[in-house]
C-alpha positions as CSV (number, residue, x, y, z in Angstrom):
1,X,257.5,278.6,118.4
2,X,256.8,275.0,119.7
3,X,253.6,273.3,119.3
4,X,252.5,270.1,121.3
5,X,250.6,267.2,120.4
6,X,249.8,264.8,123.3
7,X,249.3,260.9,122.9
8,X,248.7,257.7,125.3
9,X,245.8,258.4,127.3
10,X,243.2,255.9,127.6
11,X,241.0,254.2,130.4
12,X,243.0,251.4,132.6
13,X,242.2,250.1,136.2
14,X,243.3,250.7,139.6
15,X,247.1,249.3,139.7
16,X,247.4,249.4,136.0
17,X,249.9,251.6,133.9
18,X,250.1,254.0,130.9
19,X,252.9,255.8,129.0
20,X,252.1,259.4,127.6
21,X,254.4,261.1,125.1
22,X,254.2,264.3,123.7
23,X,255.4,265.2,120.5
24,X,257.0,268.6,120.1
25,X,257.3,270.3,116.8
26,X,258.4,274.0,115.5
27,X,261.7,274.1,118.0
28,X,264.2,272.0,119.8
29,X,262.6,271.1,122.8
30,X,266.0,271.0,124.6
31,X,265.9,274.9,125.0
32,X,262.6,274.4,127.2
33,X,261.4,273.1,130.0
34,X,258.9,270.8,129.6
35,X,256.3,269.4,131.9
36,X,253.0,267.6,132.4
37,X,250.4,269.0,133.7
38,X,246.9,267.9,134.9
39,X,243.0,268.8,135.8
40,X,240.5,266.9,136.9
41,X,236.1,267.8,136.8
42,X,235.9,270.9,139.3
43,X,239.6,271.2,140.3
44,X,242.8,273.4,139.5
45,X,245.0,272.7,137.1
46,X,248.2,271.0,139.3
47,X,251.7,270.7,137.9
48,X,251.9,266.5,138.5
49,X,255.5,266.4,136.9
50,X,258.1,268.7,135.3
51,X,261.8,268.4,133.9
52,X,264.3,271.1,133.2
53,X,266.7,272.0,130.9
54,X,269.0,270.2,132.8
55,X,267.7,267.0,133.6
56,X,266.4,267.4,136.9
57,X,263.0,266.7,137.9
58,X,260.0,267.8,139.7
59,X,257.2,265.5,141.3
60,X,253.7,266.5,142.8
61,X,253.9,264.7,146.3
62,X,250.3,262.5,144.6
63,X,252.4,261.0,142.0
64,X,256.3,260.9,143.6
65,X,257.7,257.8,143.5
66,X,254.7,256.3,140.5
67,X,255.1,259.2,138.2
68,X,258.5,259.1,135.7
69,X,259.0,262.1,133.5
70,X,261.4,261.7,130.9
71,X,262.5,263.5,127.5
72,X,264.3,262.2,124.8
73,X,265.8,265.2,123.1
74,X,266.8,263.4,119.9
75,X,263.3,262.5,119.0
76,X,262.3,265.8,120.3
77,X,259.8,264.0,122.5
78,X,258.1,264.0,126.1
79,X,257.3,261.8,128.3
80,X,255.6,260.8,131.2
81,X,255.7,256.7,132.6
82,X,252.4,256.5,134.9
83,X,252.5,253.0,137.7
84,X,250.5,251.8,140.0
85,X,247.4,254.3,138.9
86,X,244.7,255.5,141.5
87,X,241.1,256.4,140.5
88,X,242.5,259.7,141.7
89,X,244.6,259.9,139.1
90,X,241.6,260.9,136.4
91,X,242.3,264.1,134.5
92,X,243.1,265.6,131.5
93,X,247.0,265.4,131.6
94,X,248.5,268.3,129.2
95,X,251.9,268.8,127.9
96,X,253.1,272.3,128.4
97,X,256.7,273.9,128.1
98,X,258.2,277.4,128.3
99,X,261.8,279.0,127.9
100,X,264.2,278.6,130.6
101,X,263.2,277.2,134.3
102,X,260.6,275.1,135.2
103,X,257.8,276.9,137.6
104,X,254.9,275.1,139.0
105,X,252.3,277.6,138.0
106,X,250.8,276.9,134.9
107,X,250.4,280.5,134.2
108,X,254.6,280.5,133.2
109,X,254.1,278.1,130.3
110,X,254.0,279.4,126.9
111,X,253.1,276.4,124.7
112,X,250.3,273.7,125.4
113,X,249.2,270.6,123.9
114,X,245.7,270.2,123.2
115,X,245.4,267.1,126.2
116,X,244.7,263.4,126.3
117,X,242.4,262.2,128.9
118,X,243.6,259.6,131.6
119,X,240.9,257.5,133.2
120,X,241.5,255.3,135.9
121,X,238.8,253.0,137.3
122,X,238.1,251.5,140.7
């Protein structure tokens, strides 16, 4: 019912910033939650942020106070502000949402972008 189509990634230094969005299509993204999600070479796929129906947010501890996830309902649009980058950072960041509450297991999302790649150098 809602299909996802991730922008903004690119390659930046150490320090440096970027601003993903994800465009959602199909549905009103206000009836989901919706949150960002990322893996990096050999590693799990980690819920980095999330935001619910309601507003309220949800922060990996790696990315709390650099991380800022935002959605702007009206342009039925996701995002997800990125400061002071680390090389540990790197991953393919994906949008994802589902119905209802936000979970940190990606296995609960229904819908998935196809990713943008974030980079980060040293």
């Amino acid at each position: 019912q809602v299909q996802l189509v991730e922008s903004g990634g690119g390659s930046v230094q150490a320090g440096g910033s970027l601003r993903l969005a994800c465009a959602a299509s199909g549905d009103r993204a206000s009836r989901y939650c919706m949150g960002w999600f990322r893996q990096a070479p050999g590693k799990e796929r980690e819920a980095a942020a999330l935001i619910y129906i309601s507003g309220t947010t949800y922060y990996a501890d790696s990315v709390k106070g650099r991380f800022t996830i935002s959605r702007d309902n009206a342009k039925n649009t996701l995002y997800l502000q990125m400061n002071s980058l680390k090389p540990e950072d790197t991953a393919m960041y994906f949008c994802a949402a589902r119905g209802g509450n936000c979970y940190r297991n990606s296995n609960e999302y229904q819908y998935w972008g196809q990713g943008t790649q974030v980079t980060v150098s040293s």
